[in-house]
C-alpha positions in Angstrom: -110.8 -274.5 -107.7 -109.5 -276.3 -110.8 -106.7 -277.6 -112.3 -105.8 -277.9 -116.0 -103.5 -280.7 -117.5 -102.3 -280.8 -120.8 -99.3 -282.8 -122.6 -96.4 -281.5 -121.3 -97.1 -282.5 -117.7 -96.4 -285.9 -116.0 -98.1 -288.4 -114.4 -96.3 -287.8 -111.1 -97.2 -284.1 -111.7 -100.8 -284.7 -112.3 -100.8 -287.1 -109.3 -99.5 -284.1 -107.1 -101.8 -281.6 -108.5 -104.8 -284.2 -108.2 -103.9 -284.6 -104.4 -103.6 -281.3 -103.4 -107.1 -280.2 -104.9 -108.6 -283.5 -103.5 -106.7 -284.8 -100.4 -108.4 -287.6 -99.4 -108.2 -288.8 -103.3 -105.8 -290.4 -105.3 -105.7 -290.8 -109.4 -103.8 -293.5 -110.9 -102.5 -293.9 -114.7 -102.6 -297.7 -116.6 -101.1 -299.3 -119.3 -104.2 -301.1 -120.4 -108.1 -299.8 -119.1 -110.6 -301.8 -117.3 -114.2 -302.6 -118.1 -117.4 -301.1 -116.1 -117.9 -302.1 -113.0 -113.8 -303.9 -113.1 -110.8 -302.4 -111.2 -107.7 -302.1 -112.8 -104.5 -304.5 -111.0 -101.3 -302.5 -109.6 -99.0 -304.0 -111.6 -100.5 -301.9 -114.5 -99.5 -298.7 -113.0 -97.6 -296.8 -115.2 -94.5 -294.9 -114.5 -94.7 -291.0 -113.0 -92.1 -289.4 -115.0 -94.3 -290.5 -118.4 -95.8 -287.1 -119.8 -99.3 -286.9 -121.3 -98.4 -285.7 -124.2 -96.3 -289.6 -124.9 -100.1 -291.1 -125.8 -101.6 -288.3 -127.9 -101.7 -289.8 -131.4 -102.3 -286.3 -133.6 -99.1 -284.6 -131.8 -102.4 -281.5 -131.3 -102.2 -279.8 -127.5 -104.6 -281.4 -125.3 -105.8 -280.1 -122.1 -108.3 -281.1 -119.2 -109.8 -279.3 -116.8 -110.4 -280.6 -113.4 -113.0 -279.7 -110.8 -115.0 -280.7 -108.1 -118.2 -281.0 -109.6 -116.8 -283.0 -112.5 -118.0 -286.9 -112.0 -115.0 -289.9 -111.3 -116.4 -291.3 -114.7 -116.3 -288.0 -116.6 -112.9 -287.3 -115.6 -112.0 -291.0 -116.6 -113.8 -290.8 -120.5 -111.5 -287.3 -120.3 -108.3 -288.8 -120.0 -109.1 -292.0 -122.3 -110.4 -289.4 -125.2 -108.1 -286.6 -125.0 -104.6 -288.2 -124.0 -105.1 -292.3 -124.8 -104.9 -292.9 -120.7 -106.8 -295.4 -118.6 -106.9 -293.7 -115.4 -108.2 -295.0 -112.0 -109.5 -292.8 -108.9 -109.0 -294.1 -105.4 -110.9 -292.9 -102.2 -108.6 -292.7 -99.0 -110.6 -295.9 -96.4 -108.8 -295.8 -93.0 -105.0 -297.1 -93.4 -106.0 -298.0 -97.1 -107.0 -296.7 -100.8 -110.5 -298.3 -102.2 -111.1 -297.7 -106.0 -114.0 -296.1 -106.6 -115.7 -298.5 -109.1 -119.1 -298.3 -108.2 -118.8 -294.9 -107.2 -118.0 -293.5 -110.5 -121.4 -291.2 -111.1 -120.2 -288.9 -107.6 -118.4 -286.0 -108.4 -114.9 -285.6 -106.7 -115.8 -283.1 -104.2 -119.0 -285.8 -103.2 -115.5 -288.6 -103.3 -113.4 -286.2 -101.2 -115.6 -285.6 -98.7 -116.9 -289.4 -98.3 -113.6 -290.1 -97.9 -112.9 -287.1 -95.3 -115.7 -289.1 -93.6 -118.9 -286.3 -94.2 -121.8 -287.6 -95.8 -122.2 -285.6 -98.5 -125.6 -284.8 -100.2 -126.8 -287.6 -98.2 -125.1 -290.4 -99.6 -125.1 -293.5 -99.2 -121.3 -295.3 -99.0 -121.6 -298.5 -100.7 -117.7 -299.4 -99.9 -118.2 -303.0 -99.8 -118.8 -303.3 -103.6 -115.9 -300.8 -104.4 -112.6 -302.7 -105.1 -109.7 -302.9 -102.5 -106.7 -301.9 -104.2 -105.1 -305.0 -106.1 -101.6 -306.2 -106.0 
């Protein structure tokens, strides 16, 4: 399964979209990006009603497909090229949401099921160095 997106959805539709092809996941939209290996603070978080289309500069359709095999960093360079958003996934940790910082080169499906509490290709979960989510 897939999802596109393209301008004239919003970030709360995205979000929904996001979640119900990856439950255990959760994507996030910023105001301002984060380096490699940084989280990105909560009180970046932009609003859900924004639509995509706001941040394209040309005013040109742009659309991104999303799918399991598709990497947490290859969906992030996705949303920073085609739409001017710095985007953030979380992975679902007991009662809490862990961003997935050092986690990036999984795909989704590898995120999801981590998260659903499989071990996925054999993977190692190195949660400790991924972030907590900030206040």
């Amino acid at each position: 399964m897939s999802i596109t997106i393209d301008n004239t959805n919003s970030i709360g539709q995205v979000q929904k979209a996001f979640m119900a092809l990856f439950p255990f996941l959760r994507i996030e939209f910023y105001s301002r990006g984060h380096g490699f290996g940084k989280g990105t603070w909560k009180k970046e978080i932009l609003p859900k009603d924004i639509h995509m289309g706001d941040f394209v500069v040309d005013n040109n359709l742009k659309s991104i497909t999303i799918h399991g095999q598709m990497k947490v960093s290859e969906l992030e360079r996705a949303f920073a090229t085609n739409f001017g958003l710095p985007v953030q996934v979380f992975r679902k940790v007991n009662d809490g949401w862990l961003q997935t910082i050092t986690t990036d080169y999984w795909s989704l499906d590898e995120q999801n099921q981590s998260a659903k509490g499989r071990s996925a290709k054999n993977i190692y979960v190195r949660e400790e160095f991924d972030y907590h989510e900030q206040l």
